[in-house]
VORO-158561 format. One line per 2 residues: for each residue x, y, z of C-alpha. Coordinates in Angstrom, 2 decimals. Layout:
N
X/Y/Z  ...
//
This chain:
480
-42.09/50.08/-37.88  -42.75/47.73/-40.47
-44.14/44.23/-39.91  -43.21/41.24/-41.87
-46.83/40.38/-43.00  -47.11/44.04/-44.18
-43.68/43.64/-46.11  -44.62/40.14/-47.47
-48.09/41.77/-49.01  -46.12/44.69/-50.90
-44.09/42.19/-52.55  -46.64/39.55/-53.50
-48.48/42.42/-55.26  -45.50/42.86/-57.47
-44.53/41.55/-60.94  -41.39/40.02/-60.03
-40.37/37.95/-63.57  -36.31/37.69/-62.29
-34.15/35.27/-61.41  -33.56/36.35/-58.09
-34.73/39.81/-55.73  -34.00/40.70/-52.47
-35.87/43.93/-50.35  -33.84/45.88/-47.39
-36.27/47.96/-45.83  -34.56/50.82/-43.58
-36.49/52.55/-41.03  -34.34/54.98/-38.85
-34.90/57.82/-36.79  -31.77/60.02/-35.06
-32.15/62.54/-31.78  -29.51/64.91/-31.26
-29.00/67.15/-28.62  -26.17/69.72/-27.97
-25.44/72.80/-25.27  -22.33/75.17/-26.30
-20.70/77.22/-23.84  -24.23/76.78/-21.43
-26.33/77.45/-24.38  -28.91/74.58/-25.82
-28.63/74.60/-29.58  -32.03/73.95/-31.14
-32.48/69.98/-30.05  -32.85/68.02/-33.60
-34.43/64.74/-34.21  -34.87/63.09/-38.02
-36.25/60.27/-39.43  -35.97/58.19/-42.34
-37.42/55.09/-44.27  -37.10/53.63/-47.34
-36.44/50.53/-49.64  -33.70/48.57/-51.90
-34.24/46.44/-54.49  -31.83/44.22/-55.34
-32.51/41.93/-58.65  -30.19/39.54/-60.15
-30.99/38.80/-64.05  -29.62/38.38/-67.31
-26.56/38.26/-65.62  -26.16/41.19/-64.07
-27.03/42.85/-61.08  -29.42/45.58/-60.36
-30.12/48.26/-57.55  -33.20/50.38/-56.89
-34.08/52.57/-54.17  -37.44/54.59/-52.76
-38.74/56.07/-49.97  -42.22/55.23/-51.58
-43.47/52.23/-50.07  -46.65/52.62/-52.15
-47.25/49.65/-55.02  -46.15/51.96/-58.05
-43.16/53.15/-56.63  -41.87/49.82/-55.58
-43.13/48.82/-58.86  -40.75/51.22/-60.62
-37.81/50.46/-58.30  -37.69/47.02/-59.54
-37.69/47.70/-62.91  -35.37/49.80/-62.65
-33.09/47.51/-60.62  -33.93/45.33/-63.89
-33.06/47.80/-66.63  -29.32/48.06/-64.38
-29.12/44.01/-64.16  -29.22/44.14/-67.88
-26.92/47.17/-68.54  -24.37/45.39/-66.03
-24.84/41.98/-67.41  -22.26/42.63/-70.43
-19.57/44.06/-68.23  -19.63/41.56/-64.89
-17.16/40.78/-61.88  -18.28/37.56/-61.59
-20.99/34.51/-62.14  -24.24/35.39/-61.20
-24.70/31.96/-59.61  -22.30/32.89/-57.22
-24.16/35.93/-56.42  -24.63/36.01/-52.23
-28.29/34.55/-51.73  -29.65/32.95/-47.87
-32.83/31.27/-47.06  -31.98/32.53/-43.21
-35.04/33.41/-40.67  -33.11/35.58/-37.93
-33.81/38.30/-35.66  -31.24/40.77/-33.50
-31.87/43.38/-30.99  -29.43/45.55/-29.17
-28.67/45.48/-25.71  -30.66/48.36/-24.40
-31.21/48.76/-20.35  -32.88/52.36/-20.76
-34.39/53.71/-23.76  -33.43/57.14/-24.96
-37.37/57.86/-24.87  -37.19/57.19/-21.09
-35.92/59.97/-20.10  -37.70/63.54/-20.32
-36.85/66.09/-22.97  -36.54/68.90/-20.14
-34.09/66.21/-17.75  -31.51/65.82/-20.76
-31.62/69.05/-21.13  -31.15/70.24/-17.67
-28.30/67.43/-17.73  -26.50/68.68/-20.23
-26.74/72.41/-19.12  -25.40/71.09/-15.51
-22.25/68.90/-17.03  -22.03/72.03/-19.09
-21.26/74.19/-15.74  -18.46/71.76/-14.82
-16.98/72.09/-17.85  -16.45/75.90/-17.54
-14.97/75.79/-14.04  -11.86/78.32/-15.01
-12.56/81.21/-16.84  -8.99/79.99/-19.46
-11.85/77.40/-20.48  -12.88/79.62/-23.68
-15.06/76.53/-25.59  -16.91/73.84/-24.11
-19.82/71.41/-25.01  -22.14/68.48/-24.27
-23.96/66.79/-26.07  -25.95/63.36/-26.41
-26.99/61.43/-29.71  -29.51/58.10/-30.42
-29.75/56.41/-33.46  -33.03/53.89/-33.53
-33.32/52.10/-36.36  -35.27/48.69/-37.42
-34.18/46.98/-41.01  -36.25/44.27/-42.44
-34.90/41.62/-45.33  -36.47/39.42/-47.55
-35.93/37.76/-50.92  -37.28/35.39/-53.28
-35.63/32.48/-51.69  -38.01/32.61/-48.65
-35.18/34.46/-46.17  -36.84/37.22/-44.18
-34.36/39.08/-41.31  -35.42/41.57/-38.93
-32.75/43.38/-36.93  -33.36/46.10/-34.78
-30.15/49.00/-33.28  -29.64/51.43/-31.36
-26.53/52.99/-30.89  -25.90/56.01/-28.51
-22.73/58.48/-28.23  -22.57/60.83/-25.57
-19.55/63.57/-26.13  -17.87/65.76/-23.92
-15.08/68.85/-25.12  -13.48/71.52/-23.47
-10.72/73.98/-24.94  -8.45/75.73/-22.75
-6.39/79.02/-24.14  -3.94/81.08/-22.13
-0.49/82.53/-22.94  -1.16/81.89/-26.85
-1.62/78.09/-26.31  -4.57/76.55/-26.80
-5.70/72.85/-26.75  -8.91/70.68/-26.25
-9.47/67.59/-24.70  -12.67/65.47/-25.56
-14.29/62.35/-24.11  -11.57/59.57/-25.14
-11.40/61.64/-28.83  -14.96/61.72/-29.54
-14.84/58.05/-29.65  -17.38/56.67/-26.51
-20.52/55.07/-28.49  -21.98/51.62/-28.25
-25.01/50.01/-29.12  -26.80/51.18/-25.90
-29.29/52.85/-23.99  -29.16/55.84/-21.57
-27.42/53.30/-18.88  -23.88/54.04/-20.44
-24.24/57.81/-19.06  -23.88/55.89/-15.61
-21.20/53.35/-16.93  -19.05/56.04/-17.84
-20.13/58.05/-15.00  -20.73/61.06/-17.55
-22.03/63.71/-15.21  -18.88/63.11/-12.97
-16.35/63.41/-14.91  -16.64/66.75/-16.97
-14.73/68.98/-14.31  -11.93/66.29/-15.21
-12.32/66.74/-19.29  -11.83/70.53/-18.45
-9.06/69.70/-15.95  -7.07/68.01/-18.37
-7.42/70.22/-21.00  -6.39/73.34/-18.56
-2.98/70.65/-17.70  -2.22/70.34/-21.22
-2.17/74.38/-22.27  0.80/74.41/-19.18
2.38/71.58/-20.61  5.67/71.24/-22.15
5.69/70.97/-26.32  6.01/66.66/-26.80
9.78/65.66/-27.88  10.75/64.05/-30.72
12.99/60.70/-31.24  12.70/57.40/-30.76
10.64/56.10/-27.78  8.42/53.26/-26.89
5.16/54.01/-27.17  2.54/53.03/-24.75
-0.63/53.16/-26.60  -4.72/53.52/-24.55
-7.38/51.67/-25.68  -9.06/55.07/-27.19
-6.01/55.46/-29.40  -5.52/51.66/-30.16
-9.24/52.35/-31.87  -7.84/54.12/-34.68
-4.96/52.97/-34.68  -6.70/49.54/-35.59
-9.41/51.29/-37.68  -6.59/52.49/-40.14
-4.01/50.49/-39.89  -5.65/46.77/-40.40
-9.57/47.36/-40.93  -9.02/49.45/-43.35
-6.01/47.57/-45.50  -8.21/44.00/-44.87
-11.49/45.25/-46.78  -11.24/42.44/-49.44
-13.41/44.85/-52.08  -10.15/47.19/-51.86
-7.79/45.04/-52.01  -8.97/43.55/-54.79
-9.50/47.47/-56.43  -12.74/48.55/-56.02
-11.42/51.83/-54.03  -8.58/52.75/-55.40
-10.10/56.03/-57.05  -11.85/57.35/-54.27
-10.91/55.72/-51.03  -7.19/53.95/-51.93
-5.77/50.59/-52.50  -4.36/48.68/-50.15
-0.52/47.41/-49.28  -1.90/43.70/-48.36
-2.79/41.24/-51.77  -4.61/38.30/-51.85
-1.33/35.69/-51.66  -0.15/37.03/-48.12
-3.29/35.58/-46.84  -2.05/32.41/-44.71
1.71/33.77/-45.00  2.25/36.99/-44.11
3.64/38.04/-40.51  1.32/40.96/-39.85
2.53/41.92/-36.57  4.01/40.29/-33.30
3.06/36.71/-32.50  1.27/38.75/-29.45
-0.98/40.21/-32.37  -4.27/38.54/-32.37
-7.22/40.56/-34.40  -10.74/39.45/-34.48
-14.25/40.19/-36.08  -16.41/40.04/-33.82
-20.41/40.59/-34.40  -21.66/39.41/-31.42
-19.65/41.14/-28.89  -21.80/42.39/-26.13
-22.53/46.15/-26.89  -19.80/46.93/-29.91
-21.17/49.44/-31.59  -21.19/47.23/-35.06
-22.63/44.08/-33.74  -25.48/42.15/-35.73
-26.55/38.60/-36.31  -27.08/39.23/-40.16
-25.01/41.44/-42.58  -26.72/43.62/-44.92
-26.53/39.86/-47.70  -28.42/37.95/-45.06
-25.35/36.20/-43.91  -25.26/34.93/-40.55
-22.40/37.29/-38.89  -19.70/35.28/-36.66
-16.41/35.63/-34.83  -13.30/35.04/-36.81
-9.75/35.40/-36.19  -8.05/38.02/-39.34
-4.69/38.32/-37.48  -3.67/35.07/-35.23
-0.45/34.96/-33.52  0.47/37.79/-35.71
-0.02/35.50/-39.00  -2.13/37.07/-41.22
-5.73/34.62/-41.81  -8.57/36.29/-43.42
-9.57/39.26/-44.93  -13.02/41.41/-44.66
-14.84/40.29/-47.21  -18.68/39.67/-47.75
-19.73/36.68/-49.94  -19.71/38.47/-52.85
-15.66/39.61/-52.70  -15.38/36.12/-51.38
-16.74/34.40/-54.47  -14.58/36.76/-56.76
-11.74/36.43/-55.05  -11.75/32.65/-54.49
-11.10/33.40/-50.65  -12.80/32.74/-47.28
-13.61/36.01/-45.44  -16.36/36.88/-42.90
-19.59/38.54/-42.80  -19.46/41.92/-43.36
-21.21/42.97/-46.56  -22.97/46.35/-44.56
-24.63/49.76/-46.06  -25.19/52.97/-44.27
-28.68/53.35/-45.13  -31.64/52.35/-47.41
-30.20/54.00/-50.25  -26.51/52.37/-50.78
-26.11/49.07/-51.53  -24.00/46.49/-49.08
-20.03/46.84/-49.72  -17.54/45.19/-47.54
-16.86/47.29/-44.58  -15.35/47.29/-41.49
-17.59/46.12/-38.32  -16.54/45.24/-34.80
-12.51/44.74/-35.62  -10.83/44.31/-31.87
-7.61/43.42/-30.70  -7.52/40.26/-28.44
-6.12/40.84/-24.78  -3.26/39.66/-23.59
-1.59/39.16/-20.44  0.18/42.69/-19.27
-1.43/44.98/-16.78  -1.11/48.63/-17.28
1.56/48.56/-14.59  3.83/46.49/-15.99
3.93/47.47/-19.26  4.87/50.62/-17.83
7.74/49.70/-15.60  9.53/47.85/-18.64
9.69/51.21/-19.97  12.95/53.41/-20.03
12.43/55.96/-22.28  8.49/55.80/-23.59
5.33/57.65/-23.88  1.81/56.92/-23.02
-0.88/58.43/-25.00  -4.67/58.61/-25.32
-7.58/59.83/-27.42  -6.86/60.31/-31.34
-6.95/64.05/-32.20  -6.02/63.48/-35.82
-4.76/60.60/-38.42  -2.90/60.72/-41.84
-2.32/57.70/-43.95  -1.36/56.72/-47.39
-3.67/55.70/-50.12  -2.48/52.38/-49.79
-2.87/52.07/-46.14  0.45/51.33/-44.58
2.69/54.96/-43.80  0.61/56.64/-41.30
1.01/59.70/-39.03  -1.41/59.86/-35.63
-1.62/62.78/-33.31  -3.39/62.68/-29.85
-5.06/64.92/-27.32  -3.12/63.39/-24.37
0.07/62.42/-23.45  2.38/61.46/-20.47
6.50/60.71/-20.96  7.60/57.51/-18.97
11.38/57.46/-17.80  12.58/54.74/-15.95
9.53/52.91/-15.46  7.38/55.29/-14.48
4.77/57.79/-15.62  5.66/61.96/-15.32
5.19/64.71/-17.06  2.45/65.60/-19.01
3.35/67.02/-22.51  1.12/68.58/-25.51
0.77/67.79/-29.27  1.97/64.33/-29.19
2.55/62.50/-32.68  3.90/59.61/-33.73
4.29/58.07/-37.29  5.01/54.36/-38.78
4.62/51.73/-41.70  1.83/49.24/-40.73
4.17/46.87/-42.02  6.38/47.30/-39.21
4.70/49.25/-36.61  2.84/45.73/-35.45
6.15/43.57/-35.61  7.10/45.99/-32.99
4.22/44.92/-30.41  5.96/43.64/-27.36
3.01/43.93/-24.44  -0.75/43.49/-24.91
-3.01/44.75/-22.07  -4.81/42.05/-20.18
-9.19/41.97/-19.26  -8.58/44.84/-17.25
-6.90/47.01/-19.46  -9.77/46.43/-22.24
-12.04/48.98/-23.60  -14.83/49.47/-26.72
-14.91/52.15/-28.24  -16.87/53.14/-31.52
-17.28/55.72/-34.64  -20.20/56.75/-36.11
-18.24/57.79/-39.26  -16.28/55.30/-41.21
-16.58/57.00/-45.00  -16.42/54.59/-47.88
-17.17/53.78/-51.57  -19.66/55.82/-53.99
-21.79/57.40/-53.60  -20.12/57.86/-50.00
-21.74/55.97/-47.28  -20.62/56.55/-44.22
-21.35/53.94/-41.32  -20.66/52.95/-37.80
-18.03/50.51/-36.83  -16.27/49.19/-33.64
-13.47/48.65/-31.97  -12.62/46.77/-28.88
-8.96/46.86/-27.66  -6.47/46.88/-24.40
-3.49/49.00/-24.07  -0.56/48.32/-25.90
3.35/48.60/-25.83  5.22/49.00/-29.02
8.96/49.41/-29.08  10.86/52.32/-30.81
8.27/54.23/-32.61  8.89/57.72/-34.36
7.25/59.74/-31.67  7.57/63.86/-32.29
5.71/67.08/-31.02  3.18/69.64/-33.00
3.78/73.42/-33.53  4.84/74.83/-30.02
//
């Protein structure tokens, strides 16, 4: 890992004759492991370093990127992060002097109990190959896997202002899937939809009690190839926090990125239905709707003290009492679109530059258990774990399927049914929130794979969130 003394000399060797540079240094190394149907697939670990320049001159702004950390290369890289500060000079956004720029000393480490590297290579493995065993318990259990992922990585900042940043991550996802087949039906049921990852160390294996519940994965999976196909109609919809994650992830993180609303995506990744004058006006959702960002919650899997800008990352309310308050947008969207957003300006690696993204994006609890939400139910549906997701380019009509699902009738939870769906405009899906989950109801979840802007950078983001009642929702079954 790099050391700020041995950053600081690289750059005071360089010929830096700009207004204003900045260096993200990127040091990351990833350890995969994976056993299929009792069978270890060749264990895989990379790593990765690298540098990018950032120069603002002449008016423009400039990016440059190397794995080289030798003098000549960085050299190069700044010139031509120069040459591209000239070139975009003549066609600009925005005033250079308003150009994100921090003086901030900061540091940030993640919340790790037990490193990965703590645990032998022959242990995981003999871990995996037992959870494995459970998996396969019934011989209708035709696919099944385990597996267990790390991502280490240390990223250093530093600019011309004096700022230097040094942040250090680790996130870890263990999975679990097993398919079931029999009587032409087949269906799979994961680890809450592939969606368990925090910024941790091996100690969530025992929070989620991971080598316990595979036999239960399977179990489930076996319960939903016998189930009935899910009906359609109008029901209430009772959604877990594992499904809540996307539902959030699509439906508001998405649509709040200020850089899209303001058109920066619209060719690759879509617009958005929200503009920059229902900020302060709009009714979002439900006056039960309250939607934060949230960089410092305790083991999200997107929390940081500094975005990738240098600025210092806090808690802000985007949704309050279903009133619509602040978009996601780093300084720089911020300064173009004369709006106050939050700190979010993030890249996937050292080769992308920052872009607004979406981080840790949670729903606040409320004040329902599980229980009563579900008696208030007539005629309603509970489901969990996303299995797939449609939505429009501009973020509002969407169309969710999940792994899971149980029908409720008369206040209570029965049968189990398979292929459930459900489909709604963002615009009106949240207006129908009538119950929020309280403390105990409240789960994080995380993705590793949030894709966005070009070249594509895809990044990890989080999302914290109880269960949640919505009234009369479009709720309909898959292919029987």
């Amino acid at each position: 890992m790099m050391s700020q003394s041995s950053l600081k000399k690289r750059v005071a060797a360089l010929k830096l004759p700009v207004e204003y540079w900045s260096i993200r240094c990127v040091q990351m190394k990833t350890d995969t492991l994976c056993a299929r149907q009792g069978v270890l697939n060749p264990p895989c670990t990379t790593s990765d370093r690298g540098f990018l320049v950032t120069v603002l001159n002449e008016g423009g702004v400039g990016y440059a990127a190397t794995p080289d950390d030798s003098h000549s290369s960085l050299q190069a890289a700044f010139e031509s992060a120069m040459n591209w500060a000239r070139i975009s000079g003549k066609y600009a956004l925005f005033e250079p002097k308003s150009f994100p720029r921090t003086k901030a000393h900061g540091s940030y480490g993640s919340p790790v109990k037990k490193a990965f590297s703590k645990m032998s290579l022959a242990r995981k493995v003999q871990m995996l190959k037992e959870v494995s065993s459970e998996l396969k318990f019934d011989e209708r259990i035709v696919d099944w896997s385990a597996s267990l992922m790390n991502q280490s990585s240390a990223v250093h900042y530093i600019n011309s202002d004096g700022a230097y940043l040094e942040q250090e991550f680790n996130l870890f996802q263990p999975d679990l899937s097993a398919t079931a087949h029999t009587s032409g039906q087949t269906q799979t049921r994961t680890l809450s939809g592939h969606g368990v990852a925090k910024q941790s160390g091996l100690e969530l294996l025992e929070e989620i009690h991971f080598e316990q519940i595979a036999k239960r994965v399977a179990e489930e999976a076996l319960e939903l190839v016998m189930a009935e196909n899910c009906p359609s109609g109008a029901r209430d919809l009772l959604l877990a926090p594992d499904q809540m994650m996307l539902q959030i992830h699509e439906s508001i993180g998405h649509p709040l990125e200020l850089d899209r609303i303001l058109g920066d995506e619209r060719n690759y990744a879509g617009t958005s239905f929200v503009k920059p004058d229902m900020f302060g006006k709009y009714q979002y959702g439900s006056k039960l709707l309250n939607v934060t960002f949230d960089p410092a919650y305790h083991g999200e899997l997107a929390s940081y003290s500094y975005d990738d800008d240098g600025a210092r990352a806090q808690k802000a309310y985007l949704i309050r009492d279903g009133l619509l308050k602040r978009p996601l947008g780093g300084l720089l969207s911020q300064a173009r679109a004369d709006m106050l957003g939050v700190s979010n300006s993030r890249a996937s690696n050292w080769n992308r530059p920052p872009i607004d993204r979406i981080a840790n994006v949670n729903v606040e609890p409320g004040d329902s258990s599980l229980e009563d939400m579900i008696s208030q139910v007539e005629k309603g549906i509970y489901m969990k774990s996303n299995l797939s997701w449609s939505i429009d380019d501009s973020r509002n009509k969407f169309q969710f399927g999940c792994e899971w699902a149980q029908l409720i009738e008369n206040g209570r939870l029965t049968r189990v049914v398979r292929n459930p769906n459900y489909r709604g405009i963002s615009a009106n899906f949240w207006r129908n929130l009538t119950a929020v989950g309280n403390k105990k109801t409240n789960e994080v979840y995380g993705s590793m794979m949030c894709g966005k802007g070009e070249p594509n950078q895809a990044i990890h983001v989080g999302h914290a969130s109880p269960a949640c009642l919505f009234k009369g929702v479009d709720v309909f079954g898959g292919q029987k």
